[in-house]
C-alpha positions as CSV (number, residue, x, y, z in Angstrom):
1,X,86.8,109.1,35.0
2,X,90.1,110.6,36.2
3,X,89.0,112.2,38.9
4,X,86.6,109.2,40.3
5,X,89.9,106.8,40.1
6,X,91.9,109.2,42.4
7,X,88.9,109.3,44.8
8,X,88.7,105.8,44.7
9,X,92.4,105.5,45.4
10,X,92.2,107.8,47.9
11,X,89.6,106.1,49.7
12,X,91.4,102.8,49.3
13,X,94.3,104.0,51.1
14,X,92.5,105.9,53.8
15,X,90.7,102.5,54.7
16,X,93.7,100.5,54.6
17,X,95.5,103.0,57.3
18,X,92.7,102.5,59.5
19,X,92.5,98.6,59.2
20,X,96.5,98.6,60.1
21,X,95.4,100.1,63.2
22,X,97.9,102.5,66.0
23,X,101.1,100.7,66.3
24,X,102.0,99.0,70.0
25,X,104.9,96.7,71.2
26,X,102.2,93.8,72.5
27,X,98.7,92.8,71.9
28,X,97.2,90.2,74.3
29,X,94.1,88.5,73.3
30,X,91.4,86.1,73.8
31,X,92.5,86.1,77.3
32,X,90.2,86.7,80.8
33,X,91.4,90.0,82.2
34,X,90.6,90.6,85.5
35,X,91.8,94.3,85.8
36,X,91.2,94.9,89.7
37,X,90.1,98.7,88.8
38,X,87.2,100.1,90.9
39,X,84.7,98.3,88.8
40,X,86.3,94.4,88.9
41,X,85.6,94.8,85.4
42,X,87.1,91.7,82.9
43,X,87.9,91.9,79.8
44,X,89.6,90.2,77.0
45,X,92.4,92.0,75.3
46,X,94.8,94.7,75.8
47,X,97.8,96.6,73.9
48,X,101.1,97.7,75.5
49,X,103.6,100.3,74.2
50,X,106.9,101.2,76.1
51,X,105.6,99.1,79.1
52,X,102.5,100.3,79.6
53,X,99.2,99.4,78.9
54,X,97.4,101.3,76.0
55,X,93.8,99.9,76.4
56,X,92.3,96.9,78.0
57,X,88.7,96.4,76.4
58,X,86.4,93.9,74.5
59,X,88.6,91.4,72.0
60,X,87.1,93.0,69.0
61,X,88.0,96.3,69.7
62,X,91.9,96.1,70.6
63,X,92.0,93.9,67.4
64,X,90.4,96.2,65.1
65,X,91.8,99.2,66.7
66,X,95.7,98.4,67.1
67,X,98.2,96.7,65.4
68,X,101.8,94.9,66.5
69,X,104.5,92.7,65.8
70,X,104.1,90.6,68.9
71,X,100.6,89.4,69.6
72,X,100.0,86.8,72.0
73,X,96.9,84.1,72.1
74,X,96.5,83.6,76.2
75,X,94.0,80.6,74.7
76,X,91.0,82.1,77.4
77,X,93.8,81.6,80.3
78,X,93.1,83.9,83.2
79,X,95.4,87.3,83.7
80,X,95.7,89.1,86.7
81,X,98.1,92.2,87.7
82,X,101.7,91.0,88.8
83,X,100.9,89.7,92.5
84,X,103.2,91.7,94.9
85,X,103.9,89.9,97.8
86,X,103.4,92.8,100.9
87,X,105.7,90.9,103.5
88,X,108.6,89.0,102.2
89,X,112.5,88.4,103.1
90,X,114.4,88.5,100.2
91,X,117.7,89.3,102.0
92,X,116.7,86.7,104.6
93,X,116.2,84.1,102.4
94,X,119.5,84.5,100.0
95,X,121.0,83.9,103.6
96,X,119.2,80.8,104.4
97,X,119.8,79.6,100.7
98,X,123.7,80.1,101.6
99,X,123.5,78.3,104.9
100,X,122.2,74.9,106.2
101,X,118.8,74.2,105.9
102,X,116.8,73.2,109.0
103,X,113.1,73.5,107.5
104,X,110.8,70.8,108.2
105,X,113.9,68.9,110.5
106,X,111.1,66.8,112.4
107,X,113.3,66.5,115.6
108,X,116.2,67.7,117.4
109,X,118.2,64.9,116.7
110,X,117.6,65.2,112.8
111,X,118.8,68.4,113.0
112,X,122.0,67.2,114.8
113,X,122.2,64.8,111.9
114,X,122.2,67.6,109.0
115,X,124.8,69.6,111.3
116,X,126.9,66.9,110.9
117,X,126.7,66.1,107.0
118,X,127.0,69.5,106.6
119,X,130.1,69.8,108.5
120,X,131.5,66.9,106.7
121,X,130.6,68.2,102.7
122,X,131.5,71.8,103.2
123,X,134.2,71.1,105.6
124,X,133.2,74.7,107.5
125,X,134.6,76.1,110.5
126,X,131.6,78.2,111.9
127,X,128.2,76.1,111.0
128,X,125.0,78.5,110.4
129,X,121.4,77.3,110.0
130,X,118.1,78.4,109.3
131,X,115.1,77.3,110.2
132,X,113.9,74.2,112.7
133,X,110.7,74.8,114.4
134,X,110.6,73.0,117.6
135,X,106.0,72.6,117.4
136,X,107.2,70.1,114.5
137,X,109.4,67.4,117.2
138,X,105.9,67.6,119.2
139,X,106.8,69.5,121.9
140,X,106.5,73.0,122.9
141,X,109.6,73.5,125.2
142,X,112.6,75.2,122.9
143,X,115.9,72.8,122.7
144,X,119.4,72.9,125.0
145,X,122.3,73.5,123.7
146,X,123.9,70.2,125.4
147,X,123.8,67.4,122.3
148,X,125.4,70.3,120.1
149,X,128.4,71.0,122.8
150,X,129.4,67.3,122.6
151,X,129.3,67.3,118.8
152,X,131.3,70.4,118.1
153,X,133.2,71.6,121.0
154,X,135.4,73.6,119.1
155,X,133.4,75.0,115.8
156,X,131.0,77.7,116.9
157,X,127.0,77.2,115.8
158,X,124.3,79.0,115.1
159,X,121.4,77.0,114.5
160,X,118.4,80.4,113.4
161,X,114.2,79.5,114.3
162,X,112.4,79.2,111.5
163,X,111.2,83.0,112.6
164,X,114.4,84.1,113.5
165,X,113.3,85.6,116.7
166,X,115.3,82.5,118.3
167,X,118.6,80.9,118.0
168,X,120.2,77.8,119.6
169,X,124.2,78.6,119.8
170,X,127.2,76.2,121.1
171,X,128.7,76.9,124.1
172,X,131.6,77.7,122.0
173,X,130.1,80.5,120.1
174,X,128.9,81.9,123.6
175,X,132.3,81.8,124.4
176,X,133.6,83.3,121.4
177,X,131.5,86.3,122.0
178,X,131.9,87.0,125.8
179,X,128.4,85.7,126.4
180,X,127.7,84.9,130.3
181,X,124.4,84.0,132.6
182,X,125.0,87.4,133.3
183,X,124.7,89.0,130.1
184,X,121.3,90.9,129.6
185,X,120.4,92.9,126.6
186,X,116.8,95.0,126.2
187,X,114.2,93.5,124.7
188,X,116.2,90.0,124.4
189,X,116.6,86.9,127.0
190,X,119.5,84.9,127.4
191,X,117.7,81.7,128.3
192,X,118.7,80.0,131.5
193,X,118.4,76.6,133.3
194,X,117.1,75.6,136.8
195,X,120.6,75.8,137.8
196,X,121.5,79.5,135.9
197,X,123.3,77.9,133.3
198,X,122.8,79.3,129.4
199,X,120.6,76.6,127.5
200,X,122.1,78.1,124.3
201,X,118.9,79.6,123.2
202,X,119.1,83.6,122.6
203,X,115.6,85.4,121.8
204,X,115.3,88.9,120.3
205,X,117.3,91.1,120.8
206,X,119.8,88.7,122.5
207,X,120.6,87.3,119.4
208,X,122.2,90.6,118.5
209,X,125.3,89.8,121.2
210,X,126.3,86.7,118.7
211,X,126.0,88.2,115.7
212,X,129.4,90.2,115.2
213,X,130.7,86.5,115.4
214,X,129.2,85.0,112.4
215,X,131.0,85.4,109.0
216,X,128.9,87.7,106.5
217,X,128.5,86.9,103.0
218,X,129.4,88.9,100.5
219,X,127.1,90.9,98.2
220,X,127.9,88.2,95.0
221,X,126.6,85.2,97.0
222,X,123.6,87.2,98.3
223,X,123.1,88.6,94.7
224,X,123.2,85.3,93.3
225,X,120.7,83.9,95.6
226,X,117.9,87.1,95.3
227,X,118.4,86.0,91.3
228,X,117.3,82.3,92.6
229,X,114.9,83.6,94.4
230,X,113.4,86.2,91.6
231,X,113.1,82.8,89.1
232,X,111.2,81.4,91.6
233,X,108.5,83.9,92.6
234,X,108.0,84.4,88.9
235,X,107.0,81.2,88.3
236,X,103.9,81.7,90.8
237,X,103.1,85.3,89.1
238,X,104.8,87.4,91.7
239,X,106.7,90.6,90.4
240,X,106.7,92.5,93.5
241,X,108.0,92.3,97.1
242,X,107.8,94.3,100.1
243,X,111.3,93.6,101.9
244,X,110.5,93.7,105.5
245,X,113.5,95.3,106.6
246,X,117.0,96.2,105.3
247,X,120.2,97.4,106.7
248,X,122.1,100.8,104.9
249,X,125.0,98.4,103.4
250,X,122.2,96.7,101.6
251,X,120.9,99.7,99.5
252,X,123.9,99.6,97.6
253,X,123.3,96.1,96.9
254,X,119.6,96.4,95.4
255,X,120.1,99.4,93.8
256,X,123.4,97.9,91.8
257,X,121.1,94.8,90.9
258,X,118.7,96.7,89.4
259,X,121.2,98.8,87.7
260,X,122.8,96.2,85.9
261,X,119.4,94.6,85.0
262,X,119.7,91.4,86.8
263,X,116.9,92.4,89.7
264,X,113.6,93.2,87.4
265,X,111.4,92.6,90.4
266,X,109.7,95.8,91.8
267,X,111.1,96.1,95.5
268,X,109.5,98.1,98.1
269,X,112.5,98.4,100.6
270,X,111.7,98.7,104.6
271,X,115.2,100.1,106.1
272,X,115.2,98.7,109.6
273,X,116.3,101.8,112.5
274,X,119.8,102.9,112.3
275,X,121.9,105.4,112.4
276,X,123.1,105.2,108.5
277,X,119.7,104.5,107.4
278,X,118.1,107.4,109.5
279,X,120.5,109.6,108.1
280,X,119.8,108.1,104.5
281,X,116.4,109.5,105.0
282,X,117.4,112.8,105.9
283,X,119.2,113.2,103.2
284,X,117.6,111.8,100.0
285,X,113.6,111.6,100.8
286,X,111.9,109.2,99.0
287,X,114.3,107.4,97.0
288,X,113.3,105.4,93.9
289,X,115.4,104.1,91.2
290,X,113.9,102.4,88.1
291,X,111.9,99.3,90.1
292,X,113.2,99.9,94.0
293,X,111.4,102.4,96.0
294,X,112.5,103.4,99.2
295,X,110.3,105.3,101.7
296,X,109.4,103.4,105.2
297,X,110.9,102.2,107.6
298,X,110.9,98.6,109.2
299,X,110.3,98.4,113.5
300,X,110.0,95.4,115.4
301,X,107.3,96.3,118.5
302,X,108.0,92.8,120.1
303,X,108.9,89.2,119.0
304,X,107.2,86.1,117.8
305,X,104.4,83.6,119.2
306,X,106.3,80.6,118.7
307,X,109.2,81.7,120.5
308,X,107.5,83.1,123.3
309,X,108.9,86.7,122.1
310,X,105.3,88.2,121.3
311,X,104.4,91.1,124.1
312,X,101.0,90.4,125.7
313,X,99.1,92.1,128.0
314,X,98.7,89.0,130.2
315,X,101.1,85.7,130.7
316,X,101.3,83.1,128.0
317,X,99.0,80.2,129.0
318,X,101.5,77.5,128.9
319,X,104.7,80.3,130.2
320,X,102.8,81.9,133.5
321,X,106.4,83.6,134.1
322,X,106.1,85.6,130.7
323,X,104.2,88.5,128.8
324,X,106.7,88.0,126.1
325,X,109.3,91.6,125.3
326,X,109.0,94.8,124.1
327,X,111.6,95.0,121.8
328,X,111.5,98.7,121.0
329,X,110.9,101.5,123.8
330,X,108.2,103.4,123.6
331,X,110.0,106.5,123.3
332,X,111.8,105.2,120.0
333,X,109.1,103.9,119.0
334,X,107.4,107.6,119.2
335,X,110.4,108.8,118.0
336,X,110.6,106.7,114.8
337,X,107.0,108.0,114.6
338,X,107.6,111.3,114.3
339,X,110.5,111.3,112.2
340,X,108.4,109.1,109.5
341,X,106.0,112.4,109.7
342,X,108.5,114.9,109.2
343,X,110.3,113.3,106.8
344,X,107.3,111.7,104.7
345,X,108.2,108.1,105.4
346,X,105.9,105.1,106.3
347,X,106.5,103.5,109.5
348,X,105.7,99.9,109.2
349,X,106.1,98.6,112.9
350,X,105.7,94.3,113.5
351,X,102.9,94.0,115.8
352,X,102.7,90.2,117.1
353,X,100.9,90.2,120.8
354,X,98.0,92.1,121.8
355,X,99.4,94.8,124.2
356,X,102.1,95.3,121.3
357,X,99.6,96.4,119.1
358,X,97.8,97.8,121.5
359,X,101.0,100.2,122.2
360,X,101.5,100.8,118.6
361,X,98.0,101.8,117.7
362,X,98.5,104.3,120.5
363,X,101.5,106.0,118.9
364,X,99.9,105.4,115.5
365,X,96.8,107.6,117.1
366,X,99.3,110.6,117.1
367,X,100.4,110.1,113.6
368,X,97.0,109.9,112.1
369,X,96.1,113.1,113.8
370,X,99.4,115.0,112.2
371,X,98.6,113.3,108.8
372,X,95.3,111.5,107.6
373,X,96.7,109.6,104.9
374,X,100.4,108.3,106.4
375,X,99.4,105.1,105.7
376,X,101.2,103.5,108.6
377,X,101.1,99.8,108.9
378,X,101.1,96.6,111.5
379,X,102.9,94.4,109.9
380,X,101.2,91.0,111.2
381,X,98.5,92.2,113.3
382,X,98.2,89.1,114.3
383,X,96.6,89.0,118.1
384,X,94.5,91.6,119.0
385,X,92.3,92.5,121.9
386,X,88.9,93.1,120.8
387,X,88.8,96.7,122.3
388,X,91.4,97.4,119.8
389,X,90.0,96.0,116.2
390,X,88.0,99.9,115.7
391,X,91.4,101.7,116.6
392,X,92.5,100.4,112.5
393,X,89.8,102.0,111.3
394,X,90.0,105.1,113.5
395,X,93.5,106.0,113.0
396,X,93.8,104.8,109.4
397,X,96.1,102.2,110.6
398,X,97.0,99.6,107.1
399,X,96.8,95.9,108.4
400,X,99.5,93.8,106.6
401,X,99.0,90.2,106.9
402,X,99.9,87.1,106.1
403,X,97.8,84.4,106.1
404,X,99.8,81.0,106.0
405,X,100.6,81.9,109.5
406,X,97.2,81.4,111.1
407,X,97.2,77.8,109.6
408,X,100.8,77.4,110.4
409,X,100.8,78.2,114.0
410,X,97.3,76.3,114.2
411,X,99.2,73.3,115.7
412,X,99.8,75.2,119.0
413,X,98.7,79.2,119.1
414,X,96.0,78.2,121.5
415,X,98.3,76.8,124.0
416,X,100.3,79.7,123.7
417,X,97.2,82.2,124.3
418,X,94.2,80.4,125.1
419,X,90.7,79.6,123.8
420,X,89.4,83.5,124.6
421,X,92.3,85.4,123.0
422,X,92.7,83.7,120.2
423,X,89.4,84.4,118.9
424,X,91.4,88.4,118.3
425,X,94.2,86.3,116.1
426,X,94.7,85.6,112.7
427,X,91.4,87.8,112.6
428,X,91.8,88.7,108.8
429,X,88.2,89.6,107.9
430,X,87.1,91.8,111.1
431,X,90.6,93.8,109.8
432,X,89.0,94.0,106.6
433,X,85.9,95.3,107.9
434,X,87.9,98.0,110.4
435,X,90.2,99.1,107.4
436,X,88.6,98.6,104.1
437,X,91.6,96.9,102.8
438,X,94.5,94.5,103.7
439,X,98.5,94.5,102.4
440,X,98.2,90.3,102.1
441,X,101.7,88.6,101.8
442,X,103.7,85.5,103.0
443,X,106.8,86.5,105.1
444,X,108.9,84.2,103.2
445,X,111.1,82.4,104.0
446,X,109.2,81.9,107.3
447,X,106.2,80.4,105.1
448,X,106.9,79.4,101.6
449,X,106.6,81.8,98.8
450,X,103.7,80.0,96.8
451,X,101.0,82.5,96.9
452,X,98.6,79.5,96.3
453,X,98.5,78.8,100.1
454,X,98.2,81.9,100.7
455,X,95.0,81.9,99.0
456,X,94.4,78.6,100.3
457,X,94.6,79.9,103.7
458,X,92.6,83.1,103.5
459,X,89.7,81.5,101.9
460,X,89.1,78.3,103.3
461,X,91.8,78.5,106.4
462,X,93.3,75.3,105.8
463,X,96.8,73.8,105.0
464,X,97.6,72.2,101.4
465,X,97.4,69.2,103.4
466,X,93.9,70.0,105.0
467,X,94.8,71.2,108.5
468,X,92.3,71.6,109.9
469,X,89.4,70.0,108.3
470,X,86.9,72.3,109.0
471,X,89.0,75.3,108.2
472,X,90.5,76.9,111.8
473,X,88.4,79.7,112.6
474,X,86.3,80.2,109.4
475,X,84.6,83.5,110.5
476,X,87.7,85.1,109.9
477,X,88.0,83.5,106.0
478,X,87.9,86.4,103.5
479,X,86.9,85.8,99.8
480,X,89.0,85.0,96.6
481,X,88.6,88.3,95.7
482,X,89.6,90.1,98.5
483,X,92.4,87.8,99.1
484,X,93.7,88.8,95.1
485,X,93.1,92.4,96.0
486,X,95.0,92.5,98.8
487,X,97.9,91.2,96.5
488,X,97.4,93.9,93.8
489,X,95.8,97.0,94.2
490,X,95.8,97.0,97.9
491,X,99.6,95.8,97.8
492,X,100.1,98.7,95.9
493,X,98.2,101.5,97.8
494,X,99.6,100.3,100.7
495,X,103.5,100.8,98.8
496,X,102.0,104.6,97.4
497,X,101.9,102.8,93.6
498,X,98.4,102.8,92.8
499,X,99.0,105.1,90.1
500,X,101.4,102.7,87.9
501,X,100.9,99.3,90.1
502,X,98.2,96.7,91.5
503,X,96.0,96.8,88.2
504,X,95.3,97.0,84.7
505,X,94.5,100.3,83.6
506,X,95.3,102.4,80.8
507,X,98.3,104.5,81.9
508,X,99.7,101.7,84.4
509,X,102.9,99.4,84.1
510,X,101.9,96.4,82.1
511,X,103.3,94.1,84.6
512,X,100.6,91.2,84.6
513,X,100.8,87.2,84.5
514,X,98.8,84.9,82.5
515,X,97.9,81.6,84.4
516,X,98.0,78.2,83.6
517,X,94.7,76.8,85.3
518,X,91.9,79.4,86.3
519,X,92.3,81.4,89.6
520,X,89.9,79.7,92.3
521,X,89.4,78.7,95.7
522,X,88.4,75.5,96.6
523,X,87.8,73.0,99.4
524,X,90.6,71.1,98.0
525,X,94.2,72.8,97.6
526,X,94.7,73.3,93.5
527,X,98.5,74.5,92.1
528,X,98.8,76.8,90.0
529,X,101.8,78.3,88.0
530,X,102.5,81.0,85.7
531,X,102.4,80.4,82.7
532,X,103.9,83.5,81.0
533,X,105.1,86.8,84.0
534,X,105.8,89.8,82.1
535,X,107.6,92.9,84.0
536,X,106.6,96.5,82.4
537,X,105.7,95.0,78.8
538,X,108.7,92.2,79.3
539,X,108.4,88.4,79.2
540,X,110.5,87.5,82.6
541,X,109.2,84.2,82.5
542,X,107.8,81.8,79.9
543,X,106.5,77.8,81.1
544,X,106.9,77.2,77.5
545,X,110.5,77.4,77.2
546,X,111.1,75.1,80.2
């Protein structure tokens, strides 16, 4: 009788081990999981330990199979892998946050109007602005400088285009930093009247002779702002961002965020050419601490459409006069080709007009046959000639795009290029079909951050507003699912983070959002939020406790 107790016993507490289950940190249950693995398998639960994911599988089976302190109902919600944004500004934004804001100013004399109040509240000496966008006053001719000489004769101004390939500056800031009719800079254009008079506006590289002027902010405002910034994007589920260019005094600043916890995105850091930053290369590799990750590099090929900056390979239809500017030679830019090779970085080079691309495809031709997988990108890729599209899938050229733009510029790209041409812009699914895959992201704070209209755009190529009304150019509309891929596990291959980013695997970062209203496309623009963002394991955001 003994001996049948103790086996009883035994049994009893062998069976109650297993019932407990493996220990994790997190279980997440009754939930849709769309993992974005291989398969586009969903499932319904998973368990995370130290920030990683454990197991994703049926509901049943990561119930019975682990235990945990934490467990979270996601109530049949929809979770996806953290969205990385492939083409954002986060430096560029702080800075617009700390200056005055021109967006949506629906004419010249409204922004004259916010110059003002803003001159009167904050009481500066040197006014700087961001963002007024001259296709929203309905014209296409870029502002003078003459209204803003009469207002502030004596306090220089520097009013940035939305895409800050343009500025309008005062007279007095021209003066202030020795600029003349006769000033010329490579790849930039002082713009002149009928009479050779500066109109104030500077494009490209031009802008570069004003900015030594303007008062820089220090690295508490900026940090401040990027922590504004973060609580924003992780309210629409976005834990990752590819900044689009930095300069060397700036890797100090990320990396000092992240070591004192206050950045917990992931950052993907583009330095832009320099000296320091070249140098920085040389002498550290690949550079990754904790979430930032530094190993490209950031060019700029030419300028943008709306400021006439994009290089084409003929004139703009409404500018005869211009092909737009190469704003990099083509012997740097087959320099910073080859030093990407040697020294294992990614060059990511902004490709707007067609013989731009064109130009960078060619150099990107060289790199492909030195290494297969470099992963190079065009950032934008956003006019192509035809002849070109099979070049992306020859060289293994990455396509990063971002497709608020094509229903942005909408209102006037075809004035800019014509009815024939622009059948090679915004081209989103023939890039797909070249490449295999897309890096999808916004270019905030150009566009907004919301990666809603991103979707919006991709899928049925219209506004939140429903510009246009039967979707602008809806052969080039990719599907829902390519448009989430291509902010996940394309947005991660084309960073080198497959392995621990883009989607949920066992073995990967558990960095994932749950959803408040199902992920979908329709007709008809939908909002979503987040409704719980967690980094590595992490709760970073939580609706509930608004």
């Amino acid at each position: 009788m003994k001996k049948n107790t103790f086996l009883f016993s035994f049994l009893v507490l062998i069976l109650s081990s297993c019932m407990k289950g493996e220990k994790v940190d997190l279980i997440v249950h009754n939930a849709v999981i769309f993992t974005m693995n291989n398969e586009s398998s969903i499932q319904e639960a998973m368990a995370i330990r130290n920030g990683k994911i454990i197991e994703v599988g049926p509901e049943r089976q990561i119930l019975n199979k682990y235990r945990s302190d934490q467990t979270i109902d996601a109530k049949g919600k929809d979770i996806y892998p953290g969205f990385t944004d492939a083409h954002g500004h986060l430096l560029l934004y702080a800075q617009q946050k700390l200056t005055l804001d021109l967006v949506d100013s629906k004419s010249l004399n409204e922004v004259l109007v916010r110059c003002e109040k803003y001159k009167s509240l904050k009481g500066k000496d040197f006014i700087v602005g961001t963002g007024w966008d001259q296709s929203l006053w309905g014209t296409n001719d870029l502002p003078t400088n003459a209204e803003l000489n009469k207002l502030f004769p004596s306090i220089p101004v520097c009013l940035y285009r939305i895409d800050g390939h343009a500025a309008l500056v005062n007279d007095c800031l021209l003066k202030k930093a020795n600029i003349t009719a006769a000033s010329f800079v490579d790849g930039g254009e002082v713009s002149l009247d009928q009479n050779g008079k500066s109109t104030g506006i500077l494009i490209d590289n031009a802008i570069g002779l004003v900015e030594a002027s303007i008062p820089k902010f220090s690295d508490a405002d900026l940090s401040k702002a990027i922590i504004e910034i973060q609580e924003e994007l992780f309210q629409y589920g976005i834990t990752g961002v590819h900044e689009a260019g930095i300069d060397y005094r700036h890797i100090s600043l990320f990396r000092n965020m992240v070591k004192n916890g206050s950045l917990k995105l992931d950052v993907y850091a583009m330095l832009r050419m320099s000296k320091e930053n070249l140098n920085f290369a040389k002498k550290y590799g690949q550079f990754r601490y904790k979430n930032l990750s530094i190993q490209s590099f950031k060019v700029w090929a030419d300028g943008a459409l709306g400021s006439r900056g994009a290089y084409l390979k003929k004139s703009y239809d409404d500018a005869a006069h211009s092909h737009g500017l190469l704003l990099t030679s083509v012997k740097e830019l087959k320099d910073m080709a080859q030093f990407c090779i040697e020294n294992d970085y990614q060059m990511n080079t902004h490709g707007i007009g067609d013989s731009a691309n064109a130009l960078v495809l060619e150099i990107y031709k060289d790199a492909f046959q030195k290494k297969k997988d470099h992963r190079f990108r065009i950032e934008h890729a956003q006019v192509i000639d035809p002849n070109d599209f099979k070049k992306f899938a020859d060289y293994s050229v990455f396509p990063s795009v971002q497709p608020t733009h094509a229903v942005s510029d909408q209102r006037w790209a075809i004035n800019r290029i014509g009815a024939e041409r622009i059948k090679g812009a915004y081209a989103y699914k023939t890039l797909l079909s070249q490449f295999g895959m897309l890096a999808i992201g916004t270019d905030f704070p150009i566009e907004r951050t919301n990666p809603f209209l991103t979707i919006h755009a991709a899928v049925q190529r219209r506004t939140a507003t429903d510009e246009s009304i039967e979707g602008f150019y809806m052969n080039e509309a990719i599907s829902l699912e390519e448009v989430l891929r291509g902010m996940t596990i394309w947005a991660a291959f084309a960073s080198f983070q497959e392995n621990k980013l883009g989607s949920l695997e066992k073995g990967k970062d558990a960095t994932f959002v749950i959803f408040e209203r199902k992920v979908q496309s329709q007709v008809k623009f939908q909002q979503n939020y987040s409704w719980m963002t967690f980094v590595k394991g992490l709760i970073v955001y939580d609706a509930n406790e608004l």
